[in-house]
N, C-alpha and C positions, 0 to 999 in steps of 0.2 A: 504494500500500500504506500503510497506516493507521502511524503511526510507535507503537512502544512506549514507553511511561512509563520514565524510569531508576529510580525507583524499582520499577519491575515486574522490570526485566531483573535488578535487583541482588537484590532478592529469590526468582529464578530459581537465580539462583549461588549464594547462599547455602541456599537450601533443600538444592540438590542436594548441597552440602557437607558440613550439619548432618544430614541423613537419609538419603541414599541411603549407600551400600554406602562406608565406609571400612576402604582396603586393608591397615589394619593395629591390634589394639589392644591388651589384655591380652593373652587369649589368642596374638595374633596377636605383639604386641612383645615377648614371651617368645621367640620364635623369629628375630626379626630379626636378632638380632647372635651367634646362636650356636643348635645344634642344640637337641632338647628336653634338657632335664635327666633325668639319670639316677637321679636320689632326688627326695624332697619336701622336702627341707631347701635341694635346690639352687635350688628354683622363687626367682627373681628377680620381686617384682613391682614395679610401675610407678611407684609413688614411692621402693623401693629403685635404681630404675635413675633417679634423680635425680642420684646420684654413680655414673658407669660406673666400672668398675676398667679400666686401663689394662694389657695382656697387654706382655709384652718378651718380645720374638721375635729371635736370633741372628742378627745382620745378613751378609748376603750376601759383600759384600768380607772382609773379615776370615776368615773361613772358607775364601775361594777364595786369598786372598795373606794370610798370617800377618803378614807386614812389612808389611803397609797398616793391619792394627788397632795395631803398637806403634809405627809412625809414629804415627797420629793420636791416639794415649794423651797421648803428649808435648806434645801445643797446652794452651795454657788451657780448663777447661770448660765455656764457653759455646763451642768450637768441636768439641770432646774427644766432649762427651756429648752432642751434636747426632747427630738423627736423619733420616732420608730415607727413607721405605717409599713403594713403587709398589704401587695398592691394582687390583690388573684384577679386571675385571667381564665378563661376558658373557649378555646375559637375553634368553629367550624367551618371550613370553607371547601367549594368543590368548584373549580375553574374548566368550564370546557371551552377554549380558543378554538378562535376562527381556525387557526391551522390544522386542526383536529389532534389536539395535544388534551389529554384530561389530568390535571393535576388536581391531589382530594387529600385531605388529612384530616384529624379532629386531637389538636392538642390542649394541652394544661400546665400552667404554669402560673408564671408573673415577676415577682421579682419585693426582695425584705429593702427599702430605704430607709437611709438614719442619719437625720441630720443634727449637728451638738448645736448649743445657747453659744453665745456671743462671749466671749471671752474679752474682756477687759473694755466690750464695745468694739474689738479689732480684730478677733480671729474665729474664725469658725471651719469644721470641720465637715464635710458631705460625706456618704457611700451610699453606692444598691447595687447587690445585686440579684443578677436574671436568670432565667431556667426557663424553657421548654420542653415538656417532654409528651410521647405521643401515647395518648390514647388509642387510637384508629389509626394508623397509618401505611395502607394498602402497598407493598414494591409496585414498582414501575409508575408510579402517580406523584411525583415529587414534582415539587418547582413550584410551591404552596408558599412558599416559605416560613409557614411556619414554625419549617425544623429545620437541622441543620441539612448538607447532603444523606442521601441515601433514607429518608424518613428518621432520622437518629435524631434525641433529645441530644438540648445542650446546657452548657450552665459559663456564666461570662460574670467575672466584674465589671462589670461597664462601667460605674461614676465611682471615684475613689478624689477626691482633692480637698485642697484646704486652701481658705479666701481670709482676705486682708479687708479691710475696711477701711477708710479716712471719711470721714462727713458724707458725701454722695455718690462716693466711689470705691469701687468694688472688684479686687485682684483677686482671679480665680485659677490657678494651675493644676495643671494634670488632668485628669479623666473627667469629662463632663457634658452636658447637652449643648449642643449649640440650635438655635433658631432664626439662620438666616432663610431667606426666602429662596434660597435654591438647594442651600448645605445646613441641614435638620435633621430633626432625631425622628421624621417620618412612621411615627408612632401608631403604625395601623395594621399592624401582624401580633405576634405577641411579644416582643421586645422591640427596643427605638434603635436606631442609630446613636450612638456617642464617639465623642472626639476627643484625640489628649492635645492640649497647648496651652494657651495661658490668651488670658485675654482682661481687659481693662474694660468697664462698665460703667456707664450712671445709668442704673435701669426704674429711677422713679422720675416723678416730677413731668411737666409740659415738654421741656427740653431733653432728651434722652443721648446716649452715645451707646456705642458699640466699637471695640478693636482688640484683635490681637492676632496672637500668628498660631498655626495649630498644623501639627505636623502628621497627626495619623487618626486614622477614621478606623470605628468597626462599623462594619453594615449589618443589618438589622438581624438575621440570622449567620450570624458568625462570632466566633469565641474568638478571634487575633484583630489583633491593633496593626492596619498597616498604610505605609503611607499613602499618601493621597493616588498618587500615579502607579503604587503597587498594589492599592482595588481594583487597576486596572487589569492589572498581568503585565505591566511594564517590569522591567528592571530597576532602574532609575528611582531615588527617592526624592520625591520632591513635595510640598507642606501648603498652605494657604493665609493668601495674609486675607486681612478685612479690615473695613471701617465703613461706619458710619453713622449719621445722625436723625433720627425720628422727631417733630414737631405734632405733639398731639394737646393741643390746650384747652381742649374738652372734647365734647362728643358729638357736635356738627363737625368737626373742622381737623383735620390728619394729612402730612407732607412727610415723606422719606425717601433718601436715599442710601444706597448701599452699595460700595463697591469691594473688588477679592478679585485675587490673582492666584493663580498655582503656576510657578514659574515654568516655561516652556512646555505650556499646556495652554492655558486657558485667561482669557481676563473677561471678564463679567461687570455688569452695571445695573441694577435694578432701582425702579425708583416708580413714587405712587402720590395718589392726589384723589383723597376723598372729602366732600363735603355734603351736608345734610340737613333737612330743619322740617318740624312739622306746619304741614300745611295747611293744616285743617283738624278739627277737633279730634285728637285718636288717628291723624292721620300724617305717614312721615314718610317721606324721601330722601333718598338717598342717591347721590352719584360719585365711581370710585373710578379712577383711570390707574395703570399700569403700563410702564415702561420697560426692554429687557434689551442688553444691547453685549454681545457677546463676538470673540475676533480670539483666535490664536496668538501665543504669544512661545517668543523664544524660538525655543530649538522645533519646535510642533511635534511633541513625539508622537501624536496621532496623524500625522502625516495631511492628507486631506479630510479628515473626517469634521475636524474642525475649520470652521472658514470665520469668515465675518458675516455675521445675521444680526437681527432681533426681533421684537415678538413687542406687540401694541393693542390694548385690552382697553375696552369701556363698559360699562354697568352700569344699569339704573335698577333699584330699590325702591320698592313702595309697601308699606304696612299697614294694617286694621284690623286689632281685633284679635291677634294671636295668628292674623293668615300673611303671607311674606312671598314676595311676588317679585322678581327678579328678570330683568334680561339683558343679555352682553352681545358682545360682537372684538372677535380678536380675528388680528392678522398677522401672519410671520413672514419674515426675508426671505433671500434667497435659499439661505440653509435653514436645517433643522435646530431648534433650539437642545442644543445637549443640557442633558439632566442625569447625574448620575451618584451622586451622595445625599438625595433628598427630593421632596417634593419639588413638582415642579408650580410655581406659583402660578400658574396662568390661569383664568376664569374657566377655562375651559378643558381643564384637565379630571376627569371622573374616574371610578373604578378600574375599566377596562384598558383605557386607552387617553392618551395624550394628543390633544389633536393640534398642536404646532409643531407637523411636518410644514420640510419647506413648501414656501408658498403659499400656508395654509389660508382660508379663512374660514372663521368657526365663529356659530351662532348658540347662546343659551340661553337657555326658556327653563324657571324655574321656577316652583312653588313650593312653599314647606305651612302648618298649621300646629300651633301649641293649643290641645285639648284643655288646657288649666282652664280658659274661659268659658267649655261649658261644663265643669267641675272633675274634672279627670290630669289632675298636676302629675307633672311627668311623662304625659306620653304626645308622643308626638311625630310627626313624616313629611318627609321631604320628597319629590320627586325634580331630577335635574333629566334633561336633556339638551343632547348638543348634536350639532348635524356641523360635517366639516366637508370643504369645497375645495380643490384644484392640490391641495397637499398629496405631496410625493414621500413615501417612504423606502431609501433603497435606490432611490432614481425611478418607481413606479408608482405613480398616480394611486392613491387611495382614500377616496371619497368614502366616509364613512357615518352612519347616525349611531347613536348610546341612548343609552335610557335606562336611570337609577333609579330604585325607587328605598328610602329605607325606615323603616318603624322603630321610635326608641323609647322603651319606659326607665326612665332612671327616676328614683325615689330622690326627695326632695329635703329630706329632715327627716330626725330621728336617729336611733342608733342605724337603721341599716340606711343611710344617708350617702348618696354614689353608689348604692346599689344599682348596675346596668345591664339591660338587658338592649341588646341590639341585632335586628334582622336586616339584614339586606338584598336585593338581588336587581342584578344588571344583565341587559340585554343588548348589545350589540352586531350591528351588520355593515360591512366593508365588501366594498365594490371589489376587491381585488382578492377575494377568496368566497368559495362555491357556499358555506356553510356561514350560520351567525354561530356567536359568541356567547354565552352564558356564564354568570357569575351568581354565587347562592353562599351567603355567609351567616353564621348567626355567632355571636359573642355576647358573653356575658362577664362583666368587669366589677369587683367590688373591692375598691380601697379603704383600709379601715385604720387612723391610726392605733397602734397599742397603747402607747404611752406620749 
């Protein structure tokens, strides 16, 4: 048998990365860490989710034994205001692709985090870690990711660091999340992406920042930390800088921009423009724009795979009532926008498939409904659909329509509080293969802290 070129294989990987179907984006990372939003003012987008807000949830002991929380009140607060949540997971998922590929798992897992109280005001300590292991999981049906290769459980430290503090700034090194809007912990399988480097923060306040340099990624099912360009299957190790600044001074009105380089790879530019206001009694609008502006750099160790492209996204918002009613319209360049260590931020990126192939242009029709308003808090659905026009994946035209639909009860208070239960399932058809697509997932998530 004729042996492959490495650079043929590595361009195989990565094509499938940068163009085929990424399982989470705009659209889609709006829903990753919480159900839809119930107005337009709540819509989070993707360089808002730069700086997550942290939820404090009523920890376990303390509730169960009273004398265990004013014991532990009494320590010093790096012992005091230390935290422990057990985060379970449990996901089913069965993928049948247009190519007629069926990939199907049903595993269990999550992952123990523990973060320490504030030491002197200036130091603090993080960890969690992750485990996957399979319930269900059929040979020859992999590519779930779920689990590691071969359907096998795995178990990772992912977040391991310790942070500095000065008044509104925040030095974080070694193993941790990042959430920029192309390079994120794309948290929609049963473990995130995490990244080791060090990065400088002001993640509160109108004014916000983001920077630092981070040299090695794990992806989302894998147990090794490796560098940015060796996810690829390159040789070469090469790390990612970033910077940038977010303007959010309330809740009509959101400006960021965000730039990163991986040397002789890639340089990237993302940047966003949302504003908002109610119109009318109960009634609110919204409009979000998106920018993506991406060019080879250096030595190109992907040869041509990477060129110079970008990707141009609009959105209008309008709310009433608990029902949430959406439509966009995105266009990409000459080339495909590459995505490959996280979501891809684009309005039009859903379960199955990413539809900024080059030259795409893609249309989204969306509606979601929180049942709290007529007395059923916590549940709730979303249906997104996108039709994409004259996008080439490969050098071959493939005009494609999706259509997600997904049901979420997640409990609202009380102890079993982030209790989640989530259904989903996607349908897709692509002009360039005889067969549609099918996507069928159910997950159920409950974070609980202990202490």
């Amino acid at each position: 048998m004729r042996a492959v070129p490495r650079a043929r294989l590595v361009r195989s990987v990565v094509v499938a990365a940068a163009l085929c179907a990424s399982p989470a984006g705009a659209a889609e990372r709006e829903l990753d860490e919480s159900p839809p939003p119930s107005s337009a003012k709540e819509i989070q987008t993707p360089i808002q989710r730069v700086f997550p807000e942290e939820v404090e949830r009523p920890a376990l002991l303390p509730l169960l034994w009273p004398w265990f929380g004013k014991q532990v009140k009494e320590l010093p607060p790096f012992i005091a205001d230390g935290r422990i949540e057990a985060r379970y997971r449990t996901y089913y998922l069965r993928k049948d692709r247009t190519s007629d590929v069926l990939s199907e798992a049903w595993a269990m897992g999550g992952s123990l985090y523990y973060r320490s109280g504030w030491l002197a005001e200036t130091f603090q300590v993080e960890a969690e870690g992750f485990t996957s292991q399979p319930v269900v999981a059929v040979d020859g049906r992999g590519g779930t990711l779920l689990l590691a290769e071969e359907q096998e459980g795995y178990t990772v430290l992912g977040i391991a660091n310790a942070k500095l503090r000065y008044k509104d700034l925040v030095l974080t090194g070694y193993r941790q999340y990042l959430d920029l809007p192309y390079i994120n912990r794309q948290d929609n399988r049963m473990t995130p992406n995490t990244f080791e480097g060090v990065t400088l923060a002001k993640p509160e306040g109108a004014l916000r920042f983001s920077t630092g340099y981070t040299w090695q990624v794990k992806l989302r099912n894998e147990t090794q930390f490796r560098s940015f360009t060796g996810a690829l299957g390159l040789d070469e190790d090469r790390g990612l800088a970033h910077a940038g600044v977010v303007w959010d001074p309330d809740e009509n009105l959101h400006m960021g921009v965000i730039a990163g380089a991986i040397p002789d790879l890639v340089f990237g530019l993302y940047g966003e423009l949302g504003v908002g206001r109610e119109i009318a009694s109960g009634v609110q609008l919204r409009l979000d724009s998106q920018f993506s502006y991406q060019r080879e750099l250096g030595q190109d160790l992907l040869e041509d795979l990477i060129n110079e492209t970008w990707n141009v996204g609009v959105r209008a918002s309008t709310s009433w009532r608990g029902a949430v009613f959406r439509l966009g319209l995105t266009q990409t360049g000459p080339d495909a926008i590459f995505t490959a260590y996280g979501t891809n931020p684009s309005y039009v990126d859903l379960m199955q498939r990413t539809f900024t192939g080059a030259n795409a242009t893609a249309l989204l029709a969306s509606a979601s409904y929180d049942f709290a308003g007529v007395g059923i808090p916590g549940l709730s659905v979303i249906v997104n659909f996108v039709a994409g026009f004259r996008g080439k994946q490969l050098g071959v035209r493939s005009d494609g329509q999706e259509v997600d639909v997904t049901f979420d009860y997640k409990i609202q208070e009380g102890l079993l509080q982030s209790f989640w239960l989530r259904l989903r399932g996607s349908w897709l058809r692509e002009d360039a293969f005889d067969r549609d697509g099918t996507d069928v997932r159910v997950i159920l998530r409950y974070d609980f802290p202990v202490i």
